[in-house]
C-alpha positions as CSV (number, residue, x, y, z in Angstrom):
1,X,0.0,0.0,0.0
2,X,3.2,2.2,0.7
3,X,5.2,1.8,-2.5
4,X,7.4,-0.1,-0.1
5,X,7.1,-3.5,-0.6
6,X,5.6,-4.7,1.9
7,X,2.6,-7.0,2.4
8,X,-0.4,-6.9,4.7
9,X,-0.3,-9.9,7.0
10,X,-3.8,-11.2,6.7
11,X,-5.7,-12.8,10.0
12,X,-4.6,-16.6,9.0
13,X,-0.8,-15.5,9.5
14,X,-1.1,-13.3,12.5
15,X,-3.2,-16.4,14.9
16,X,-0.6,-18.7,12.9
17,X,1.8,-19.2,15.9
18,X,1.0,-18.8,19.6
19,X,1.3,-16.0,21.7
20,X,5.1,-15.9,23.0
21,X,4.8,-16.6,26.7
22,X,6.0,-13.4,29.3
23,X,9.4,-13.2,30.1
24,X,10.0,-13.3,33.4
25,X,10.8,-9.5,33.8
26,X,7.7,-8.6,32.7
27,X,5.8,-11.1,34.5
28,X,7.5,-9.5,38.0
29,X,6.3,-6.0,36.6
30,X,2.9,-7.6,35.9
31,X,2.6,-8.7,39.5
32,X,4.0,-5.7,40.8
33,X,1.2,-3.7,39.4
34,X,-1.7,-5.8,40.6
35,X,0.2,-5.7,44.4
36,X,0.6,-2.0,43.9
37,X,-3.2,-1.7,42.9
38,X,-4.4,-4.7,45.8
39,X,-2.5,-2.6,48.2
40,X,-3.7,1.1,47.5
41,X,-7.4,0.2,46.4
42,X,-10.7,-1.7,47.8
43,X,-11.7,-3.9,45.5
44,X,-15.3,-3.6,46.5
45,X,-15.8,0.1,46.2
46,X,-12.3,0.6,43.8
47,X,-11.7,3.6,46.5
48,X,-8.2,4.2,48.2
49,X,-7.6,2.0,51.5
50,X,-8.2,3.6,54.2
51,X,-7.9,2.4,58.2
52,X,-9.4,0.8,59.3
53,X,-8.9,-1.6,56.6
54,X,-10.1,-5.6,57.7
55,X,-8.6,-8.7,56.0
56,X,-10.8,-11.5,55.5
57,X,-9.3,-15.5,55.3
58,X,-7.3,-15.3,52.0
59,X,-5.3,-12.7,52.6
60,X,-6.8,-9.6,50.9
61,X,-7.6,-6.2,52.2
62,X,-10.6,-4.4,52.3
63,X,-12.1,-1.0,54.0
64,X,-14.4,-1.8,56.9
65,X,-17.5,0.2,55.9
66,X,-17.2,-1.4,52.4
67,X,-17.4,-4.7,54.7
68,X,-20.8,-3.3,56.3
69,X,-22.0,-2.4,53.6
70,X,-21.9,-5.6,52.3
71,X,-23.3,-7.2,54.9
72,X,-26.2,-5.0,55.1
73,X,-27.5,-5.4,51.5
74,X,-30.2,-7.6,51.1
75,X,-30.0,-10.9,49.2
76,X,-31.7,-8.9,46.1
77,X,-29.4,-6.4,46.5
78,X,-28.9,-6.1,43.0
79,X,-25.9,-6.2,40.2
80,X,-23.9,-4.6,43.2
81,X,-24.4,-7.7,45.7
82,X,-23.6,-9.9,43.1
83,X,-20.2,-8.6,41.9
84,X,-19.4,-8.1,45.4
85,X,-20.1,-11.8,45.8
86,X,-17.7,-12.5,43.0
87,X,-14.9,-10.8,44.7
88,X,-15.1,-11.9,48.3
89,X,-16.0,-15.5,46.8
90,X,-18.1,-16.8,50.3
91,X,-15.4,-16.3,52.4
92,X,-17.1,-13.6,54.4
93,X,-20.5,-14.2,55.6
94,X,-20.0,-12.0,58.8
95,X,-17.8,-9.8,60.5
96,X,-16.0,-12.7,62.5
97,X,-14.8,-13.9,59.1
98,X,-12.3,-10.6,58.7
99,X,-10.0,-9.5,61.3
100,X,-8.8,-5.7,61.8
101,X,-4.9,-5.5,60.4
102,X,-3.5,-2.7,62.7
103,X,-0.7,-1.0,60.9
104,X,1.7,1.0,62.4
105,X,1.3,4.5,61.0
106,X,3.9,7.4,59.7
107,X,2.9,10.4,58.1
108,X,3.8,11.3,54.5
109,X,3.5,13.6,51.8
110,X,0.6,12.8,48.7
111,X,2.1,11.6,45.8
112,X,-0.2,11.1,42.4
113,X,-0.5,7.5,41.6
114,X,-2.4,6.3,38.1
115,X,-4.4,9.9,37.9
116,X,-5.3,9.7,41.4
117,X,-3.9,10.7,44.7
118,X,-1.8,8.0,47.0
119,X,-3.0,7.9,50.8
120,X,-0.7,10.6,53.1
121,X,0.4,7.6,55.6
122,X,2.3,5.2,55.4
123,X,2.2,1.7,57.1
124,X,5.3,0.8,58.2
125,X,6.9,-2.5,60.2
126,X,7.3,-1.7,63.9
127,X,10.3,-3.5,64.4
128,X,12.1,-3.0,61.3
129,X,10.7,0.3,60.4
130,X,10.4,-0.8,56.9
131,X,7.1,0.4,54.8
132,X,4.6,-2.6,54.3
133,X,3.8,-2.7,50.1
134,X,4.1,-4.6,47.3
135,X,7.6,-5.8,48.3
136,X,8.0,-6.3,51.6
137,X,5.6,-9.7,52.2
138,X,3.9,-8.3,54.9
139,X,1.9,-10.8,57.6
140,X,-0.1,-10.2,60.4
141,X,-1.7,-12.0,63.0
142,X,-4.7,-13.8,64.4
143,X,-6.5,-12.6,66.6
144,X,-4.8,-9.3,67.4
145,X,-4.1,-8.1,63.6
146,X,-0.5,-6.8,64.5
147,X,1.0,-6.5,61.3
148,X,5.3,-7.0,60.2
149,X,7.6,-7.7,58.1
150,X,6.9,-11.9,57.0
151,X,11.2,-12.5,57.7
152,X,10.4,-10.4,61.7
153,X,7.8,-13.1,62.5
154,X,10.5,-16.2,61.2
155,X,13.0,-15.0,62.7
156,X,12.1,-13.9,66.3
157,X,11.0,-16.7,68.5
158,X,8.0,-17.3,70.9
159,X,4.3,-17.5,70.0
160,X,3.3,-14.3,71.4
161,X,2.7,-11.1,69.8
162,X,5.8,-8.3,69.8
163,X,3.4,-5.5,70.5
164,X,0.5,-6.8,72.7
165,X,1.6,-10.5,74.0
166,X,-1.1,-11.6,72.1
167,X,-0.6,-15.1,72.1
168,X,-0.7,-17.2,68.5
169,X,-0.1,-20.3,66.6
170,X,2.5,-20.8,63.8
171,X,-1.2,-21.5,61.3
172,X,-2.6,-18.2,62.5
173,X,0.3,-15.5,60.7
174,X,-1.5,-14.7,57.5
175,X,0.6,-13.4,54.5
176,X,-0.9,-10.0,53.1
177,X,-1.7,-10.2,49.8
178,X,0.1,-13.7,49.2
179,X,1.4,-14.5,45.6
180,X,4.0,-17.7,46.6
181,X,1.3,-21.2,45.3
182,X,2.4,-22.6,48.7
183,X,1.0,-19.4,50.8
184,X,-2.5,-19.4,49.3
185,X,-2.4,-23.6,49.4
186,X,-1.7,-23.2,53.7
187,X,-4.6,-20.7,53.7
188,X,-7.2,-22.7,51.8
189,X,-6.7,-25.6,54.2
190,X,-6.8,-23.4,57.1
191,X,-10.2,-22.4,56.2
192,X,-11.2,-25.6,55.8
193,X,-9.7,-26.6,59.3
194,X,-11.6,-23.5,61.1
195,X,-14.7,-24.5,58.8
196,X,-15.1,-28.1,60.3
197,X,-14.1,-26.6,64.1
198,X,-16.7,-24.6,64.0
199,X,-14.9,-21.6,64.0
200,X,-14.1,-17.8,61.9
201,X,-11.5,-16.5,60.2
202,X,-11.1,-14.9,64.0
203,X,-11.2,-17.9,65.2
204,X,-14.8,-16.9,66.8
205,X,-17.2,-19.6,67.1
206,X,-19.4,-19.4,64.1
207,X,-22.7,-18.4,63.8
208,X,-25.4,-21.4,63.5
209,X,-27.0,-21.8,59.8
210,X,-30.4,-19.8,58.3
211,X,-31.8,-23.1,58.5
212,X,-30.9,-24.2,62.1
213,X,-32.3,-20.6,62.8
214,X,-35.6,-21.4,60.8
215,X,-36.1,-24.9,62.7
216,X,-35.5,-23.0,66.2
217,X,-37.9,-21.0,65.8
218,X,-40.7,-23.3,64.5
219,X,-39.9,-25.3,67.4
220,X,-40.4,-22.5,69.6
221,X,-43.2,-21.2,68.3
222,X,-44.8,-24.7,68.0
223,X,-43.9,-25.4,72.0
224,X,-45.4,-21.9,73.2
225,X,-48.5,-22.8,71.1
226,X,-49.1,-26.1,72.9
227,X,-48.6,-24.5,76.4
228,X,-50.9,-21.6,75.3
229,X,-53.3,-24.1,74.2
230,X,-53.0,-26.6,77.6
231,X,-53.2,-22.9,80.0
232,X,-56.8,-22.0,77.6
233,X,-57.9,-25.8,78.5
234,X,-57.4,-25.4,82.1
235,X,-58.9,-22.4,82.3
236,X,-61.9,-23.2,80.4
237,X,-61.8,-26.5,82.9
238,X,-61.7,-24.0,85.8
239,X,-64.4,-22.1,85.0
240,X,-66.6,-24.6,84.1
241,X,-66.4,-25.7,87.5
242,X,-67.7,-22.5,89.3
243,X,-70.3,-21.4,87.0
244,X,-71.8,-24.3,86.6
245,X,-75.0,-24.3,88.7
246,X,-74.8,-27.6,90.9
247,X,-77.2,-30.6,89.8
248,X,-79.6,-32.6,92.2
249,X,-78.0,-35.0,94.4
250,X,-79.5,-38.1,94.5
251,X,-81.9,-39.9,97.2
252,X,-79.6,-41.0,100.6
253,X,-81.4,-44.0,100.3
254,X,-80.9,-44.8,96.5
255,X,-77.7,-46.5,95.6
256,X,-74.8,-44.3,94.0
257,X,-75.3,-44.7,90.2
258,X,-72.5,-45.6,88.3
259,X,-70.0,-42.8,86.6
260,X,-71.4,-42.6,82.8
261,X,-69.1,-42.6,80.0
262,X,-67.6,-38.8,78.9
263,X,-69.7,-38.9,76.0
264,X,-73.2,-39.4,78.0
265,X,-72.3,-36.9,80.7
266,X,-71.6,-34.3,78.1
267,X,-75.3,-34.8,76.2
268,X,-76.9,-34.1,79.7
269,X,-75.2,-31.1,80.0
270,X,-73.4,-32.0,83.9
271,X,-70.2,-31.9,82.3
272,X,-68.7,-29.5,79.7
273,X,-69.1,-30.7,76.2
274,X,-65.5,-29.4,75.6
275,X,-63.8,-32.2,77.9
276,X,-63.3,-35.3,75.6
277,X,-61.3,-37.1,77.9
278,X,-63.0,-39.5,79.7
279,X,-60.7,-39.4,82.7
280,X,-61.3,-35.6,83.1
281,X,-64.9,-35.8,82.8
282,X,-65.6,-38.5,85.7
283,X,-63.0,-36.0,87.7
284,X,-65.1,-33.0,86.9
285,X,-68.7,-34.8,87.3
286,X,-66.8,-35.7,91.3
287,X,-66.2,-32.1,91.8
288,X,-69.3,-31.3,91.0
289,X,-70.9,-33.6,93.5
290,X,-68.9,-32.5,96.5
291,X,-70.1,-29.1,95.5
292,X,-73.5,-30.1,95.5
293,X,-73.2,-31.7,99.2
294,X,-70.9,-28.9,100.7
295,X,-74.1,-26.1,99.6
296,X,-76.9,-28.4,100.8
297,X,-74.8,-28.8,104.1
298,X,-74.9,-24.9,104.3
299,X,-78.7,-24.3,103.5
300,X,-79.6,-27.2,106.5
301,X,-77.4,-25.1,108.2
302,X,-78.8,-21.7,107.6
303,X,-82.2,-22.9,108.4
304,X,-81.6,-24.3,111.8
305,X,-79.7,-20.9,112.6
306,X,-82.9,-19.0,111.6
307,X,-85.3,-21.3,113.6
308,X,-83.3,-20.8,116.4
309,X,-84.3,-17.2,116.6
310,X,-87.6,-17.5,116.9
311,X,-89.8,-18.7,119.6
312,X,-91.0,-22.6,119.5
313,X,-94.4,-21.7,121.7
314,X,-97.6,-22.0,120.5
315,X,-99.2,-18.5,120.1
316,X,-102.4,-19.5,121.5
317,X,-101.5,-19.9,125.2
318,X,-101.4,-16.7,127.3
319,X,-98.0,-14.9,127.4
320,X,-98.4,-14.2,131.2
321,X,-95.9,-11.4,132.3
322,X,-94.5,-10.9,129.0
323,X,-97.8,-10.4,127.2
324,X,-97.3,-6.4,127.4
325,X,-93.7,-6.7,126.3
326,X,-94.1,-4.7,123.0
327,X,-96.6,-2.3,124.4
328,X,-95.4,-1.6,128.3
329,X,-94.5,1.8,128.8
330,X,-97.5,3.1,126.8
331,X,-100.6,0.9,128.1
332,X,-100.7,-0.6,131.9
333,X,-102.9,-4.0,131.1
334,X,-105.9,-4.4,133.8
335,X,-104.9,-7.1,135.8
336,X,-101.3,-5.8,136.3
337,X,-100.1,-5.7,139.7
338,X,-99.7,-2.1,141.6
């Protein structure tokens, strides 16, 4: 097309031969880039890391709030929820699944980074005093979050934190942004060790399932309706038995009929038709029955009390001195003594 003698490689001779694999300098520079970018950026809101910045199982780092607000979307939360679902990948159902990396802090100047502005601290090693990046393979540990240099960890023995005496296991010093296959290999089974203890990321006992939750409940809710139910039975058992009016007792001299079957003693209306129980019938149809006795004991009893008040005499024989009794004072009868 140029005059020059050239040729225009069609798209049969360009997808001829396979792409030439990275060298290895420009695989480091590839990595270094995604560390630098991992390191300065949430991946959930693509906003600069700032503290206080959590860490979930794998490694990576997040902002907190970006955590919340996570956690508070609902499950329809949308194209957001789900993206943020592909990035944290289930490992953080809660907050005991990240822990809080505490950095130690030194103040610096902005510097512009990719069109943007870099964070004005940095995060430096306490011990070594060395700033925590791309480069430096930082750790930090469970449960306190203390973060250093990966080579201060090996090298300084004891199993207790160098800033709080936090004590820790050799499986709980989590590599910061690990690249190394053998780093992220340790961290997958570690998850899956805490997953079958029953325990976080924190190493917090986890939280029991939606279902367990669900079943709870309807257990619950089914056990306070059967005690709701057995209270409104005794009740209704209770008041039967003081408002019902008390039936005839039978003759002294009769013999004591026989206890009828639940179902009978409900037609005749002596016993509530609501008591199905047999049992509880002859036990109410009893009750009744003492009832019965106990008030005609205290209407014999009420009438001899009122007799008693009265005078047994026969009103046709003379009165003699007490004949004027209701009258003396105002009439002086003619056969009274003077």
């Amino acid at each position: 097309m140029g005059n020059d003698g050239g040729s225009i490689p069609t798209r049969r001779e360009l997808v001829k031969e396979a792409a030439r694999a990275l060298t290895t300098t420009q695989l480091k520079e590839t990595q270094h880039e995604q560390q630098s970018y991992a390191w300065s950026t949430d991946p959930l809101t693509r906003k600069p890391l700032a503290r206080p910045v959590v860490s979930d199982a794998a490694g990576k780092l997040y902002n907190k709030d970006a955590i919340l607000e996570y956690l508070l979307l609902a499950d329809d939360g949308g194209v957001k929820k789900v993206e943020d679902e592909k990035v944290l990948e289930g490992r953080v159902r809660s907050l005991k699944d990240v822990v809080e990396v505490k950095f130690e802090v030194e103040a610096g100047g902005e510097e512009s980074m990719n069109g943007g502005v870099e964070r004005t601290e940095r995060w430096v090693c306490p011990i070594t005093r060395r700033e925590l990046g791309p480069g430096a393979k930082a750790v930090y540990l469970v449960p306190c979050g203390h973060a250093f240099v990966g080579s201060v960890v090996k090298e300084v023995l004891g199993e207790t934190c160098l800033q709080c005496n936090e004590p820790y296991t050799e499986n709980d010093v989590i590599p910061i942004l690990p690249t190394a296959p053998a780093d992220t290999a340790r961290l997958s089974l570690r998850m899956k060790t805490l997953k079958e203890k029953g325990l976080t990321h924190s190493l917090k006992k986890a939280s029991g399932s939606k279902k367990r939750k669900k079943n709870a409940e309807k257990e619950a809710s089914a056990a306070d309706t059967k005690q709701a139910e057995e209270a409104k039975t005794k009740d209704e058992h209770e008041e039967n038995i003081s408002d019902k009016p008390a039936r005839p007792s039978p003759s002294t001299s009769s013999p004591r009929p026989q206890a009828e079957p639940a179902a009978s003693k409900s037609t005749s209306g002596t016993v509530p038709t609501g008591i199905k129980n047999a049992a509880t019938a002859s036990l109410t149809a009893k009750v009744l029955e003492e009832q019965e006795a106990r008030n005609k004991r205290r209407r014999v009893e009420t009438n001899e009390n009122l007799k008693s008040l009265f005078s047994s005499r026969d009103p046709k024989q003379p009165s003699g001195k007490s004949s004027d009794f209701m009258t003396r004072g105002f009439s002086i009868p003619a056969n009274a003594r003077r």
